[in-house]
N, C-alpha and C positions, 0 to 999 in steps of 0.2 A: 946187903941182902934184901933187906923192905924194898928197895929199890929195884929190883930184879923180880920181886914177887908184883908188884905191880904194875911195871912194865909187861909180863907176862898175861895179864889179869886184863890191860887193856889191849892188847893183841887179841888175845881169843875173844872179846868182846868186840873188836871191830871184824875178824871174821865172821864170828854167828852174823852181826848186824846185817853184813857181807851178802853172807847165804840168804839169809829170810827176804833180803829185795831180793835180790838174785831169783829167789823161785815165787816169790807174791807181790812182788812189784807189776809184774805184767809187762814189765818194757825188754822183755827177753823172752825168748821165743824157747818153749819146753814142752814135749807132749801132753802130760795132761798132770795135774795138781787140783784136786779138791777142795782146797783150804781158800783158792783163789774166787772171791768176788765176781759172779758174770765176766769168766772168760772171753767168751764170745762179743764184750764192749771192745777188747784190748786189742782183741784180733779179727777187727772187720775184713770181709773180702769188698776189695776195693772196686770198683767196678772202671775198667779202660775207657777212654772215649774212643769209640771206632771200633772197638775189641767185642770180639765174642764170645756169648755170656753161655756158659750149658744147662743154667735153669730150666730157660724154656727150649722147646722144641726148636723154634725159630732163630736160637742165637741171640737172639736181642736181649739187652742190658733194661730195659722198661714196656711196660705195655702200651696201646694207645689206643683209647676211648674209642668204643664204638660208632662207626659212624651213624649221626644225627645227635649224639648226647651232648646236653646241655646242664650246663649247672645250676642249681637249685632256685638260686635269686635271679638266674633269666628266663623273662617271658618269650617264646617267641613269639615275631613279627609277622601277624597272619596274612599279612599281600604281597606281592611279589612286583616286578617292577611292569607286568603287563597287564597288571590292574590300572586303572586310569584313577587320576587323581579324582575323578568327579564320582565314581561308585564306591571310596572310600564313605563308610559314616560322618558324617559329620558331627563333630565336638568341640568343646572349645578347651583352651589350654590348660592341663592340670596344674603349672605353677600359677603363683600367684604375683601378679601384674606389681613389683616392687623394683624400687630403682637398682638395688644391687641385684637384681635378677636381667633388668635390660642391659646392666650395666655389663652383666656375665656376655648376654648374649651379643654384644660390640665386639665384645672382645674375642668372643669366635669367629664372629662373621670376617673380623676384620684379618684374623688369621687364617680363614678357612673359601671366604665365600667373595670377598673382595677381588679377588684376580680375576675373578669371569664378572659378578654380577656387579662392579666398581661402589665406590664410593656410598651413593646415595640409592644404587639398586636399580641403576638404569640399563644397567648391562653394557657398561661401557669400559671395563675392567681392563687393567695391563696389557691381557695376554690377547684383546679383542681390536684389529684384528691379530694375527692371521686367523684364528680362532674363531669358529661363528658366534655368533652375538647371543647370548641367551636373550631369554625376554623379560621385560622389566616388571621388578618387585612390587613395583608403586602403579602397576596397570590397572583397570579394572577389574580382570579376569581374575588377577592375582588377589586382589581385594576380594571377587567374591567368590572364593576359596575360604572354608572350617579352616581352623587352626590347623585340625588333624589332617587334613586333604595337604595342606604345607610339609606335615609332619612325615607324610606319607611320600612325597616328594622328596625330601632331603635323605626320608630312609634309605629307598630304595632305589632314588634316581629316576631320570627320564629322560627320553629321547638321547640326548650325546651325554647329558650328564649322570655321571656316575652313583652309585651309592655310599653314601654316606654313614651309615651304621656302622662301620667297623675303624670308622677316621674319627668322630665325632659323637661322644656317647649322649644318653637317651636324653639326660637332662639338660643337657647342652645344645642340642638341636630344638626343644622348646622354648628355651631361653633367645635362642637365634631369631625366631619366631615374633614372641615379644620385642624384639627391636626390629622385625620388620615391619612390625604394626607400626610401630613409633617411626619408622622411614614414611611411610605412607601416610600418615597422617602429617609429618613435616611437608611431605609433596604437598597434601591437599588440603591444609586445615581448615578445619568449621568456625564460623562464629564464634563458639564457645572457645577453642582454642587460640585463634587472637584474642580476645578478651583475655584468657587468664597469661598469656604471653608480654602481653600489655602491661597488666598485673605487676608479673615477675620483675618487667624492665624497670618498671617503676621503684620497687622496693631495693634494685641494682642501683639504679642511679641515684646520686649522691645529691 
């Protein structure tokens, strides 16, 4: 008889338990229960890919920014690419001249800028020919270019070459910068830079 009375005892105990998921669980679909915790988490409307949505007007499942909006941490780029690099301001480069900074900017150049302007920046790169020659990093002209007049070129391109803003972000193009200094000054060094080249061999050599 005990035995029946508690086999009984746990039946209606795992029914109730049954019920109460059953309608406060959430993973079953019931019109509406009070008792239940933000319904509305359990039972998101899912949104289709390609599907249309009746929220808005339009059908569309999201909205999309008004044209010209920009997010908060970007400045925009006040020249365009038919400004000419010489009516650009002239500045010089906001990072600071450190070896993991040149080191950054190899490491672009050599992914980003090597196929057109080759190796050492003479414009002698893979794809040149068929491809017209750009003009060399290490020229004069190039030399007497502001950091920012470079900067302003890589931004937004010129003549056959492209912009680079949206391939190469901002700190990354200064840095590129920085080792075109350091190309040009390998093309041409001063005094000073043999001597401290000298230096270095010295301190190499065993």
């Amino acid at each position: 008889m005990k035995w029946a009375v508690g086999f009984l005892l746990t039946v209606v105990a795992c029914v109730g338990l049954s019920y109460v998921f059953y309608k406060h669980s959430g993973f079953f679909l019931y019109d509406h229960n009070p008792m239940q915790y933000m319904p509305n988490m359990h039972r998101t409307k899912v949104l289709i890919p390609e599907r249309g949505y009746n929220f808005y007007a339009d059908g569309a499942g999201a909205r999309v920014a008004p044209k010209g909006s920009l997010a908060r941490s970007v400045t925009p780029y006040p020249f365009t690419k038919e400004s000419l690099a010489s009516s650009v301001p002239a500045y010089k480069n906001p990072l600071p001249t450190t070896k993991a900074v040149v080191q950054r900017g190899q490491t672009i150049f050599n992914n980003v800028c090597i196929v057109c302007h080759g190796a050492a920046g003479l414009g002698d790169g893979s794809i040149v020919p068929p491809y017209s020659k750009p003009p060399s990093l290490v020229s004069d002209k190039i030399r007497g270019y502001a950091d920012s007049q470079i900067f302003h070129v890589i931004t937004v391109g010129q003549n056959l070459m492209g912009a680079y803003a949206s391939v190469v972000q901002e700190s990354d193009r200064w840095a590129v910068i920085h080792y075109i200094r350091a190309m040009q000054r390998a093309a041409d060094p001063t005094e000073e830079d043999l001597k401290l080249f000298d230096e270095i061999m010295k301190v190499k050599t065993p």
